[in-house]
Steps between C-alpha positions, in 0.01 A plus 500: 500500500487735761408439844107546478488231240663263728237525763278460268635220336526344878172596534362322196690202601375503845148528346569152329595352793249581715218432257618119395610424879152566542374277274454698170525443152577849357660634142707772461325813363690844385414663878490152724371188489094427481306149527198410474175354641153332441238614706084485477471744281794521257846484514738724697876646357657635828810718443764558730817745540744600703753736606720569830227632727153364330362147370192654260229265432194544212207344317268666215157493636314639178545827264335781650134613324495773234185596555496803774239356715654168543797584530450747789316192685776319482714741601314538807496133536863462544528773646273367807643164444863665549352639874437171614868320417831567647716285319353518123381788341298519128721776257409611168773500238580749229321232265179526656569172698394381839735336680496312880885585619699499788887616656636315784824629615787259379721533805460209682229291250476165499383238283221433757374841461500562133313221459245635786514803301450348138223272622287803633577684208338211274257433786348876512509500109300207477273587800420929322546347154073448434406838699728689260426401237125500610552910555698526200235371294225693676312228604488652847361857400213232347438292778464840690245631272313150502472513895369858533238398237395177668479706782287761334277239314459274863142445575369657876795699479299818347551431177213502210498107563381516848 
């Protein structure tokens, strides 16, 4: 073992620590440790690594659309959803898959502050988790189309109803 793998093994360890001192029941997973959560909605499998300078924090959100249209709505979706955080930020993965993530710098982390971190994490998730999946779907491209044509169709508005 050379010297990088130590600090990552310390790292790792550290990562256990802090996650059952605050209160945690995590597994061990080939790249950290993950646990999970019930929310509203569904459930919630939050996974967590480390190494000497970062503590890395996901969640899958939802697989990203095929379908061009959707998927470029979505895309713009997170994308303005990314502007308004600081701390979290939505990612695509090489599968197609939306995560929620964060990195906190591990230097002086606490168990006070994962758990800050890991509860707005699930929090956010939870919170974006029907919009996405409402743009994914394309239920907002028809609820667009629906108010336009109300607004067409309204009577004294200058429609043929009036």
């Amino acid at each position: 073992m050379d010297d990088s793998d130590h600090e990552l093994e310390a790292a790792r360890e550290k990562l256990s620590a802090l996650l059952s001192a605050a209160g945690y029941i995590h597994e061990l997973t080939r790249t950290g440790r993950q646990m999970s959560f019930s929310g509203q909605f569904r459930d919630w499998l939050i996974s967590t690594s480390a190494n000497a300078a970062w503590f890395h924090a996901r969640t899958f959100v939802c697989s990203l659309p095929a379908e061009p249209g959707l998927r470029g709505d979505l895309l713009l979706w997170l994308a303005r959803a990314n502007a308004l955080m600081s701390l979290l930020k939505y990612s695509v993965t090489p599968q197609d898959y939306v995560v929620l993530e964060c990195e906190v710098r591990m230097e002086r982390l606490e168990a006070g502050e994962v758990a800050n971190v890991v509860s707005y994490l699930h929090s956010v998730a939870e919170k974006d988790y029907l919009e996405v999946l409402r743009v994914a779907r394309g239920e907002a491209r028809l609820k667009a189309l629906e108010e336009a044509f109300q607004h067409e169709t309204a009577p004294g508005e200058g429609s043929v109803n009036s």
